[in-house]
C-alpha positions in Angstrom: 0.0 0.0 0.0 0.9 3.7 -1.0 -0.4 5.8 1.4 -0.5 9.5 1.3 0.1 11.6 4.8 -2.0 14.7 3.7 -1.9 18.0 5.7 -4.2 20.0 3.6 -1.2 22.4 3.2 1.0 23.2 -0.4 3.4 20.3 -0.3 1.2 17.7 0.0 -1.6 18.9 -2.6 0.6 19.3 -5.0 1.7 15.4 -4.6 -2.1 14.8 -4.3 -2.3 16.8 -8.0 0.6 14.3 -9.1 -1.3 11.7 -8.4 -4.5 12.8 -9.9 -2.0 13.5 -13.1 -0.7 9.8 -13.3 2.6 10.8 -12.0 2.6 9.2 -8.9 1.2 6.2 -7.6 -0.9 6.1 -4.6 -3.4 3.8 -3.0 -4.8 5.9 0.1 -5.2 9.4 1.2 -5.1 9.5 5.1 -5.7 12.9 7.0 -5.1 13.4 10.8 -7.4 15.7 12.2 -6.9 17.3 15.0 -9.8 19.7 15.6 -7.6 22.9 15.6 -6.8 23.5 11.8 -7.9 26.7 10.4 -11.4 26.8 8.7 -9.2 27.2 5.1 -7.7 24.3 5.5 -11.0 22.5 6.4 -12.9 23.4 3.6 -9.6 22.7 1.2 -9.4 19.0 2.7 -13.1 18.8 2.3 -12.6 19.7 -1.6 -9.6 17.5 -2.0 -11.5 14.8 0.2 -14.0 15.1 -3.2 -11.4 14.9 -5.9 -9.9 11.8 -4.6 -13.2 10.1 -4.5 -14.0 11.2 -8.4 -10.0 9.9 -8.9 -10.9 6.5 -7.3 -8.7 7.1 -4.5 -9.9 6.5 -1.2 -9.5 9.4 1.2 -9.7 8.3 5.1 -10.2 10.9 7.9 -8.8 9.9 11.3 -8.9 11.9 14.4 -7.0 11.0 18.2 -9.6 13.5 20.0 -9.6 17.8 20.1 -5.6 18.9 20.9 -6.5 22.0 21.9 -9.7 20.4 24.6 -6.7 18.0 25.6 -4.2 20.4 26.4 -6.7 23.1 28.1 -7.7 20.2 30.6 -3.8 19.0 31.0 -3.2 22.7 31.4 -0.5 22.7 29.1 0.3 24.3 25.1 3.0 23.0 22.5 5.9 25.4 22.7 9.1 25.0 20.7 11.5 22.9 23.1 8.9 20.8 24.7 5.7 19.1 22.3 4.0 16.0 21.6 1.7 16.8 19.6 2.3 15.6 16.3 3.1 12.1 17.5 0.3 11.5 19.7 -1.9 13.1 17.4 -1.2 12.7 13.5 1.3 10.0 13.5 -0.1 7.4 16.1 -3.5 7.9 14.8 -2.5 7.4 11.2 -0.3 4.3 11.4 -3.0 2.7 13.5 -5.6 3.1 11.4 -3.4 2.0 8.4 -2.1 -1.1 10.4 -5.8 -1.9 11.1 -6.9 -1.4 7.8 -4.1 -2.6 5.8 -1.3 -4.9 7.5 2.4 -3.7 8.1 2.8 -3.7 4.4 2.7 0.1 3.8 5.3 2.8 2.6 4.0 6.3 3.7 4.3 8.9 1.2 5.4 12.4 2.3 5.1 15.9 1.2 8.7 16.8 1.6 9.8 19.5 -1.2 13.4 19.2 -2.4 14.4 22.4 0.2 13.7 19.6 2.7 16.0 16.7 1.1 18.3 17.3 4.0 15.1 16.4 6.7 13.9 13.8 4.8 17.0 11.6 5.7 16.1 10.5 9.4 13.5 8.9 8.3 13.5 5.0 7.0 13.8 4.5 3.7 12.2 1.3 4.1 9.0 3.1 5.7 9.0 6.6 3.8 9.1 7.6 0.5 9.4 11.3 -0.7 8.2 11.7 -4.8 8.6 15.8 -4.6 12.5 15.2 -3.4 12.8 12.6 -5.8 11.6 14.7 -8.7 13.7 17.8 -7.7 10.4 19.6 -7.1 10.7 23.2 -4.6 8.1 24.7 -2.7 7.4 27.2 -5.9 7.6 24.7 -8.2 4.5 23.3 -5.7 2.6 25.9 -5.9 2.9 26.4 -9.7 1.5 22.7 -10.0 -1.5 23.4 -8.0 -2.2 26.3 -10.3 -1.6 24.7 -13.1 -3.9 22.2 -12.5 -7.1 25.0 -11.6 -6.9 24.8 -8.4 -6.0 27.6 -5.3 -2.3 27.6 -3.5 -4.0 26.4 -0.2 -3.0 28.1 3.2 -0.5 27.0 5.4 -1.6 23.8 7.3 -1.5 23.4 11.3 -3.2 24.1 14.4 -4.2 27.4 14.6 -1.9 27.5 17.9 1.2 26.2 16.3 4.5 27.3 18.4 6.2 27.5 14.9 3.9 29.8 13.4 5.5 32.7 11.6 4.4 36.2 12.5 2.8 36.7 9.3 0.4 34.0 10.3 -0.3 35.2 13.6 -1.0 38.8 12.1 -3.7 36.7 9.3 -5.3 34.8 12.5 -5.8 37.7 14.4 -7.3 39.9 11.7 -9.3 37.2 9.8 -10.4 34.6 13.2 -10.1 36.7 16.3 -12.2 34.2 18.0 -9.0 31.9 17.3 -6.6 34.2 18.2 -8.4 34.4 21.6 -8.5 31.1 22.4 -4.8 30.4 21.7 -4.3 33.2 24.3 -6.6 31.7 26.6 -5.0 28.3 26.0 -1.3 29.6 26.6 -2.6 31.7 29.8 -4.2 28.5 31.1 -1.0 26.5 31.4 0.6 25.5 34.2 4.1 26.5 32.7 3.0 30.3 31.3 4.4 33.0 31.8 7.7 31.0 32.1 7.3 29.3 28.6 5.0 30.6 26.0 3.4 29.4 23.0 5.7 31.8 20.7 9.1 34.0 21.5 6.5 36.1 23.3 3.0 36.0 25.0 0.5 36.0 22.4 -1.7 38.7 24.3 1.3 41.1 23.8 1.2 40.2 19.8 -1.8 41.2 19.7 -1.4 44.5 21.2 1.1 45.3 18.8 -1.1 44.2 16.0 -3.7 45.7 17.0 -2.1 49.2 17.4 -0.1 48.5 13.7 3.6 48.1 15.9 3.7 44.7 15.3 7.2 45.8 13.2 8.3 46.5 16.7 8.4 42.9 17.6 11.9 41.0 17.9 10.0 37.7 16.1 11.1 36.6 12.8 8.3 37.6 10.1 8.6 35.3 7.3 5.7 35.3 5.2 5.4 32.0 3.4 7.1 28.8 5.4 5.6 25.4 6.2 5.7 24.4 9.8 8.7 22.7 10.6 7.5 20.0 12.4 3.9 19.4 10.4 6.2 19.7 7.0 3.2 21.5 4.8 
């Protein structure tokens, strides 16, 4: 079995497109869900969801339980030295589903562009494959496919609380789902570690001062405006 990791982000669209195009070979589409991507990237998994069914490929949804409901009640938040997340809740999930579905016979297909050939390497080849490193194909390159083929670059992917989020994506959450913005706050405030760790560099309460009051320049975070998570790889 050829099964597809999908995060509903640009990498691993454009290897969904591939696939659509004959280029690659895939058997399943699994998505872990876990309750706290943005509502973009719910409605873009929803549409892909649909092309893989009119494609003949079966696309499975498979969820561990809400992170953020689990880490309010823990009274804890992912921050960048200490974080579980994606382990407990996309990889467990997936590869138990998979082994209950489909055996031990399975290589997982990744959306790993060729900037991330040098990440790609800790992983088993025996396990992983990576068709956008093996084709030479870059993170613009992605997003050119997924054009190409009709279709919209999709937002970055990941939990709307992500400690790797870039500033430029904090500035988009707060201005286009304040609700969500609120809750990360109320999510970082609530844990047990805050105001010693944080979700970010900084509280996210003081971010939002700043962008509320147009300073946000004035912050010491790095703003980069178009980067995939570095742990959720989309």
């Amino acid at each position: 079995m050829n099964v597809l990791s999908f995060g509903g982000g640009v990498d691993s669209t454009a290897l969904l497109v591939l696939t659509f195009q004959g280029k690659i070979e895939l058997n399943a589409v699994v998505f872990a869900d876990t309750g706290c991507e943005l509502p973009e990237t719910y409605n873009h998994v929803s549409f892909m969801e649909k092309l893989c069914k009119q494609n003949n490929l079966q696309f499975h949804r498979v969820s561990k339980g809400n992170l953020y409901e689990d880490n309010f009640q823990r009274k804890i938040f992912p921050y960048r030295v200490s974080r579980s997340c994606t382990d407990k809740f996309k990889i467990r999930p997936m590869h138990k589903f998979a082994k209950q579905n489909w055996g031990t016979d399975i290589i997982w297909f990744l959306g790993f562009d060729y900037g991330e050939r040098n990440r790609a390497k800790k992983y088993p080849k025996e396990i992983y494959r990576f068709p956008l490193i093996e084709m030479k194909i870059n993170r613009r390159d992605c997003k050119k496919i997924i054009k190409d083929f009709g279709l919209k670059v999709p937002v970055k992917s990941g939990c709307f609380f992500c400690p790797f989020t870039k500033v430029a994506n904090w500035k988009r959450l707060y201005l286009r789902h304040p609700d969500l913005f609120k809750k990360a706050i109320t999510l970082e405030e609530n844990g047990r570690s805050f105001p010693e760790y944080t979700i970010g560099n900084k509280p996210l309460r003081t971010l939002g001062k700043a962008i509320g009051k147009g300073q946000v320049e004035m912050c010491n975070w790095v703003d980069t405006e178009d980067e995939p998570c570095v742990y959720c790889h989309d």
